[in-house]
N, C-alpha and C positions, 0 to 999 in steps of 0.2 A: 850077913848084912846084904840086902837087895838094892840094888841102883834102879833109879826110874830111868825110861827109855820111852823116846816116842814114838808113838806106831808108826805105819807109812802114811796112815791119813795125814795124822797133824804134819810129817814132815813136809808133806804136799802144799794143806795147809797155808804153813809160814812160808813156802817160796814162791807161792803164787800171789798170797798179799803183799811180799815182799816186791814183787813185778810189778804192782799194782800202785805201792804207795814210792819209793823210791823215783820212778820218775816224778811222780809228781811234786815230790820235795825238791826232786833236784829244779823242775819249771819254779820252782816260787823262792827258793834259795838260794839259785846262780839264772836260769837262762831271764824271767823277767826282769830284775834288777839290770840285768845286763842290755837288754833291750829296750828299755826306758834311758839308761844313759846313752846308748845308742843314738837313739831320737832326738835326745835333747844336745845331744855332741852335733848333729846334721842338722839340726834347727837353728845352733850357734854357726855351723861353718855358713848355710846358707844365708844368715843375716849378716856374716862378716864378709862372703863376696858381694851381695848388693851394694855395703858401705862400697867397698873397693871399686865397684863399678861406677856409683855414681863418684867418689873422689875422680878416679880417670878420666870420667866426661869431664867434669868440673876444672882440672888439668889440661887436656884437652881443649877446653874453650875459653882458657883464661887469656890467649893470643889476640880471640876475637873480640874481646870484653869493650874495650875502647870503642870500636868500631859501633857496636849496637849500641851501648850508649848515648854516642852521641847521633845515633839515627833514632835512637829514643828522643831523646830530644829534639831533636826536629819535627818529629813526627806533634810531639807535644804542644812544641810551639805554633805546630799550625792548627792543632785543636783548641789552643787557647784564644786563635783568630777571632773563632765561631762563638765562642762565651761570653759571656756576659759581664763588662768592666764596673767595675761599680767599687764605693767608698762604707755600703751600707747593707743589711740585707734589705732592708724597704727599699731602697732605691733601685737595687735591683727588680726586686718582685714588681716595680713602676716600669720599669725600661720594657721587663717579660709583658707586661699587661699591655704595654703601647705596641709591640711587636703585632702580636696575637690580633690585637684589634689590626692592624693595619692588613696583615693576612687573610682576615675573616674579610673586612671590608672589598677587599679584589674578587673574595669568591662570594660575595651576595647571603654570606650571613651575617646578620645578626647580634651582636656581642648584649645580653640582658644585663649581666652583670659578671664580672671578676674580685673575687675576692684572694686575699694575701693568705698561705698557709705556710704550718711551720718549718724552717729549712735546714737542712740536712748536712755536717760538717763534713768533709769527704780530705780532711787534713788544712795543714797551715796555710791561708788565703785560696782556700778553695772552697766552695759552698755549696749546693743544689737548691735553690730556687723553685716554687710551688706554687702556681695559683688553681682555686678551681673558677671554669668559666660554664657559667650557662647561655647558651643562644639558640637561635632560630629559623630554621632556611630549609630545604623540599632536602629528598635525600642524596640530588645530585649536590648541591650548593654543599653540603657535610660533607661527603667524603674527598672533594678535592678539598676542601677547609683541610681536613685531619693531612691529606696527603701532603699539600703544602708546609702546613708545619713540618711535618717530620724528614722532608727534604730540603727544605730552605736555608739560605745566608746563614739563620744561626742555630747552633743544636739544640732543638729540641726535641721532648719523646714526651707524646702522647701516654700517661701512666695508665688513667681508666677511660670509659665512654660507655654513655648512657643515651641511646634513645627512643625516643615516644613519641606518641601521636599526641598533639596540639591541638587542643580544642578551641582554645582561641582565635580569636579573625586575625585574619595574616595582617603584620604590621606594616601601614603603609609606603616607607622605605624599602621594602622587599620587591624584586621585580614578581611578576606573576609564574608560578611555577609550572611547567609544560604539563598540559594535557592530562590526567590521571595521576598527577604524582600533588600530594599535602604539604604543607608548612608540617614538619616536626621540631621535637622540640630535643636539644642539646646539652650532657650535661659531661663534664672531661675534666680530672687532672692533668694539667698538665705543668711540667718540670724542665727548665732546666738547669747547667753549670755556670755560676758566676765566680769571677777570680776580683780578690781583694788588693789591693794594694801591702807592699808587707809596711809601710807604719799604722796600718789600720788592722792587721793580724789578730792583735790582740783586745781589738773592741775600744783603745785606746782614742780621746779626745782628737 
């Protein structure tokens, strides 16, 4: 009876493919598993010291809490000085329109028309208020117009601006525009914040 045996090739062979596939089972059997929990074990610690961090400021600044609060409100209340009181949002968008004209009127433009747009809730008894206005004045008379509103008694913000050349003959309330400069023509959003009364909050008679 003869026993098989294998030559020195094949034993070579199987030790070398053995070199060959053995690590690599061991990469996909122990070391990647193991390096993917890895990752996601550091991607856990790291999201649980940011919580820890932001709790300790939060801890940290619960001393001061009081304190900005009520300089929040202060702050508030004196922004609410500059807004717009009103019982209605039309009556507001009336109060915005008499402003506007009144500003417009010191800088030598023009007011053609203001109409009412829709308004914006910004929470309970607080509103934004919208008219769009088109008018008429050289380019000096616009831009203190624009600058006036947006630093005046009460807040408002200039949303958009549109302006053109005026074909039109300058309308006779207009003074005469200096030397090289045209009657253009005006066209603006503008917004601002009115506060409601709270028995009026809810739209209520």
């Amino acid at each position: 009876m003869s026993t098989a045996t294998l030559s020195r090739n094949d034993r070579r062979a199987i030790f070398i493919g053995s070199i060959l596939v053995v690590p690599a089972l061991l990469y996909i059997g122990v070391i990647r598993p193991f390096d993917r929990a890895l990752t996601e074990r550091r991607t856990e610690v790291s999201r649980e010291r940011d919580l820890l961090t932001r709790e300790r400021s939060a801890v940290a600044r619960a001393p001061r809490l009081p304190a900005e609060i009520a300089a929040r409100k202060i702050e508030l209340a004196d922004e609410l000085q500059h807004a717009i009181t009103s019982d209605a949002p039309a009556t507001a968008a009336v109060r915005l329109a008499s402003y506007v004209r009144d500003v417009a009127r010191a800088h030598n433009v023009m007011v053609v028309q203001t109409s009412e747009l829709a308004a914006d809730s910004l929470g309970t008894g607080l509103k934004v208020v919208r008219l769009s206005l088109r008018g008429e004045s050289d380019i000096a008379g616009i831009a203190r117009f624009l600058r006036a509103l947006e630093t005046g008694t009460m807040h408002v913000r200039v949303a958009t601006v549109q302006i053109e050349r005026n074909g039109n003959v300058r309308p006779s309330n207009l003074p005469a525009p200096p030397e090289g400069q045209e009657i253009l023509s005006l066209a603006a959003t503008i917004e601002a914040p009115a506060v409601y009364p709270p028995e009026n909050h809810g739209g209520a008679p």
